[in-house]
C-alpha positions in Angstrom: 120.4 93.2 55.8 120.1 92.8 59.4 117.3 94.6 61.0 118.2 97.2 63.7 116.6 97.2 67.4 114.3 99.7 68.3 116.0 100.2 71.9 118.8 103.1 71.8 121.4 104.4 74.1 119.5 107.6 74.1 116.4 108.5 72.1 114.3 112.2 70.7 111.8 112.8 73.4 108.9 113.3 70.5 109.8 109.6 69.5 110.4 108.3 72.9 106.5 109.7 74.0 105.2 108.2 70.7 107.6 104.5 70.7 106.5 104.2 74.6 102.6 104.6 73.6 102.0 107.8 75.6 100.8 109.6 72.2 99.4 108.2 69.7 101.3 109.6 67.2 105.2 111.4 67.0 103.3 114.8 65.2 101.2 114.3 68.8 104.4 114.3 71.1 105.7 117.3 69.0 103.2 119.3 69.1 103.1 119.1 73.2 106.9 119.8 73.5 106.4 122.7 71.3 103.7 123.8 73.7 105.5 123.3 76.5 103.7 120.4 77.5 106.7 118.1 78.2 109.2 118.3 81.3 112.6 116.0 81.1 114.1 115.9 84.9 111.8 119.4 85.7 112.8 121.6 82.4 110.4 122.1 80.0 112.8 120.5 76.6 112.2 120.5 72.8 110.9 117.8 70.5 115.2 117.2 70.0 116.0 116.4 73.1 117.7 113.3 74.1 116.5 110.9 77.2 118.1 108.3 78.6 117.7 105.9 80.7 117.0 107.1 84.7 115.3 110.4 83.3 111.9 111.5 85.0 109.2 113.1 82.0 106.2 114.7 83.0 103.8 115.4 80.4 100.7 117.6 81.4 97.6 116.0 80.1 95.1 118.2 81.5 93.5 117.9 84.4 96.9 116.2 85.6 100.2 116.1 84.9 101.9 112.0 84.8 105.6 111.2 85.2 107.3 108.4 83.7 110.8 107.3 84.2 112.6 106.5 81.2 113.8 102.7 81.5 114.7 102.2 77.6 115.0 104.6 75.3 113.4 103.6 71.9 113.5 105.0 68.0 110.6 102.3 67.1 107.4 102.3 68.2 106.8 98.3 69.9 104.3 96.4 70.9 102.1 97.3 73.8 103.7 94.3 76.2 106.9 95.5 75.0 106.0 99.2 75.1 105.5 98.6 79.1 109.2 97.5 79.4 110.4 101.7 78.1 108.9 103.2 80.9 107.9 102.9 84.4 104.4 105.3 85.5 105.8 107.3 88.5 102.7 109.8 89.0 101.2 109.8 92.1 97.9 108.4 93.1 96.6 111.3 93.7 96.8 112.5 90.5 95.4 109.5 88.9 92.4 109.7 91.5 91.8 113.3 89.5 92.1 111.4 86.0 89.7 109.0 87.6 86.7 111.9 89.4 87.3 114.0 85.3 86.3 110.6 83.3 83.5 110.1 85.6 82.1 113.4 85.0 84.2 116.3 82.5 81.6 118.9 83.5 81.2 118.1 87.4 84.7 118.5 87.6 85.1 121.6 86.0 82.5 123.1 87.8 82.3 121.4 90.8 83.3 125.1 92.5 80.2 127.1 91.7 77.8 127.2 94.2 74.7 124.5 94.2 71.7 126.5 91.8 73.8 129.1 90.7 72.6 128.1 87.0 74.1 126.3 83.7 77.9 126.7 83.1 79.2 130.5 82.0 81.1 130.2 78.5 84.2 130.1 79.6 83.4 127.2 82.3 82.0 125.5 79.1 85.3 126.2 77.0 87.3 124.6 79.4 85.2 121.5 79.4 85.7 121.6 76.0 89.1 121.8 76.0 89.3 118.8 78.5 87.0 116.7 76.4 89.6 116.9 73.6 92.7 115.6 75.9 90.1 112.4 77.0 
């Protein structure tokens, strides 16, 4: 029986995200195109959606949003090296200079607007670190 490929002419967005390595698993990618959390070419798409190749995905991962462009379209998940070869990053460096300034310090970030001594963080400043500790 011979064994198909894992590269498609066109692919499900929840199992493109989770073939390409951008969640770690397809219930992962689903839930974020059910929350809105996934853009194909600048509309916000279902889990069903179809992507081939030369479409633009943004996927808001809070505190920034990254784009890929679709170079393959896969059903299987592959192999990191191979996984590398589905998609090409596309966000821009200042985003990823965000990403960068929130791993170095989730809270400073978050509050970096209040003014110097004005106390510890209200609850909802500390919610949202929360939140953002959970999309690390």
């Amino acid at each position: 029986m011979p064994e198909s490929s894992p590269i498609a002419i066109e692919a499900r967005i929840d199992r493109w995200l989770w073939a390409s390595r951008i969640f770690k698993s397809r219930s992962q990618a689903t839930q974020a195109c059910r929350n809105g959390r996934v853009q194909v070419n600048k509309r916000t798409v279902k889990a069903s959606q179809p992507v081939t190749p030369g479409d633009e995905v943004d996927v808001r991962m809070p505190p920034i949003t990254r784009c890929w462009r679709v170079l393959a379209p896969a059903v299987k998940r592959v192999s990191a090296r191979r996984a590398a070869e589905l998609a090409e990053e596309i966000t821009p460096a200042e985003e990823l200079r965000k990403l960068a300034d929130f791993r170095r310090d989730p809270v400073g970030f978050i509050v970096a607007g209040r003014p110097p001594g004005s106390g510890r963080p209200t609850k909802k400043e500390r919610r949202q670190v929360e939140r953002m500790r959970r999309w690390q």
